[in-house]
N, C-alpha and C positions, 0 to 999 in steps of 0.2 A: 680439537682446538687448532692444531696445525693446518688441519683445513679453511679453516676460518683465515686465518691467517695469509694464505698463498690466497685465496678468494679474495682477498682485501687487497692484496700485494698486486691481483692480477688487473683488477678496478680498477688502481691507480696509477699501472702503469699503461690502462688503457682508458683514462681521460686524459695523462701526463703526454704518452703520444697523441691525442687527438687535440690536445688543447695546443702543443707542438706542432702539429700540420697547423691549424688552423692560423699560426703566429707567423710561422714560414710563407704559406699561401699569403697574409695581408702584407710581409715584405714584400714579398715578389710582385706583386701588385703595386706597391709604390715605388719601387725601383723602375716598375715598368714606367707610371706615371711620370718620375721623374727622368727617365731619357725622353719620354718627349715632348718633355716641357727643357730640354738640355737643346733638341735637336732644334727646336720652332727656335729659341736664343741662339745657336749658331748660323740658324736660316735668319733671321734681323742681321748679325753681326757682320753676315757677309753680304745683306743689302748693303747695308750701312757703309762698309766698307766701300762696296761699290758707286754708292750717290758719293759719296766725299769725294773717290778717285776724277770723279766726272764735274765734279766742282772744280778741282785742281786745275783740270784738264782745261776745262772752259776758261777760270780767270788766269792761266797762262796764257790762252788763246786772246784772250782779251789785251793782256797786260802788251804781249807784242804788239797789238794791233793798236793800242793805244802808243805804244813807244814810234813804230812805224807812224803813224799820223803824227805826232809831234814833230817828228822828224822833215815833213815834209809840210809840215804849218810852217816852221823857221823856214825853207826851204822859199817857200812864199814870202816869206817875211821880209825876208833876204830881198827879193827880187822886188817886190814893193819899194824895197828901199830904192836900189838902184834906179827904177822907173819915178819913183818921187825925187831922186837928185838930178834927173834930167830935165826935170819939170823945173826945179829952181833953180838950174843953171840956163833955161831958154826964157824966153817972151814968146811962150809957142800961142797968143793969144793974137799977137802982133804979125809974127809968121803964120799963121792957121788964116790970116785976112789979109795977107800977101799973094800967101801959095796955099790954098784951101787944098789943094787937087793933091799936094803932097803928105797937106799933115793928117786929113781927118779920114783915108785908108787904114792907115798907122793906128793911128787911137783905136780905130773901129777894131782893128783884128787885134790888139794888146786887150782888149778890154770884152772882147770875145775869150781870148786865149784864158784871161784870168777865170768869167764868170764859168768856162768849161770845167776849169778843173778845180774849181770850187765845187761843181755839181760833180765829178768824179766821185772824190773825195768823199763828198757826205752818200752820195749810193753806195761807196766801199767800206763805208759805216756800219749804213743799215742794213748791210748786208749780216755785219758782223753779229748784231742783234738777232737776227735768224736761226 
């Protein structure tokens, strides 16, 4: 009977170990799976990190670039002014058919000067969009 006994004893501690490997081996297996499915989330987390940084980067890029333009619209602005209060302080329509030969160089190269850095301006825009 004691044979019987250690027989039965031995059985079950040798299903008890194999059904134990077996439980061990399916952790290790999902422990494996889950690092990398850990490692592919911290390969996104630090794309992601990365597009954001590059976003930051650009709408600072932008933000100056838009602060710089504004700065040099008033800048404009300004100077329009002063070019429109000489306009209403002359009869340069009266002088311009007096003395053509003086006034309409003048206009020509002011209204050069403007349309130039108008076109600056919006080239160092479009650039910015690049």
């Amino acid at each position: 009977m004691g044979f019987k006994i250690a027989f039965i004893v031995i059985i079950l501690a040798l299903a008890g170990g194999g059904l134990g490997y077996i439980y061990v081996q399916n952790l290790q297996n999902e422990i494996e799976g889950q690092r990398r499915v850990i490692a592919a989330q911290e390969l996104a987390d630090a794309e992601q990190k990365n597009t954001i940084q590059k976003l930051q980067d650009n709408l600072e890029l932008q933000t100056n670039a838009l602060r710089a333009q504004t700065q040099r619209s008033q800048e404009i602005q300004s100077e329009m002014n002063r070019y429109l209060d000489i306009f209403r302080r002359h009869n340069l329509s009266k002088l311009a058919a007096a003395r053509p030969g003086l006034i309409q160089p003048r206009v020509n190269n002011g209204t050069k000067e403007v349309f130039d850095a108008l076109e600056n301006d919006s080239a160092a825009l479009d650039r910015l969009d690049d």
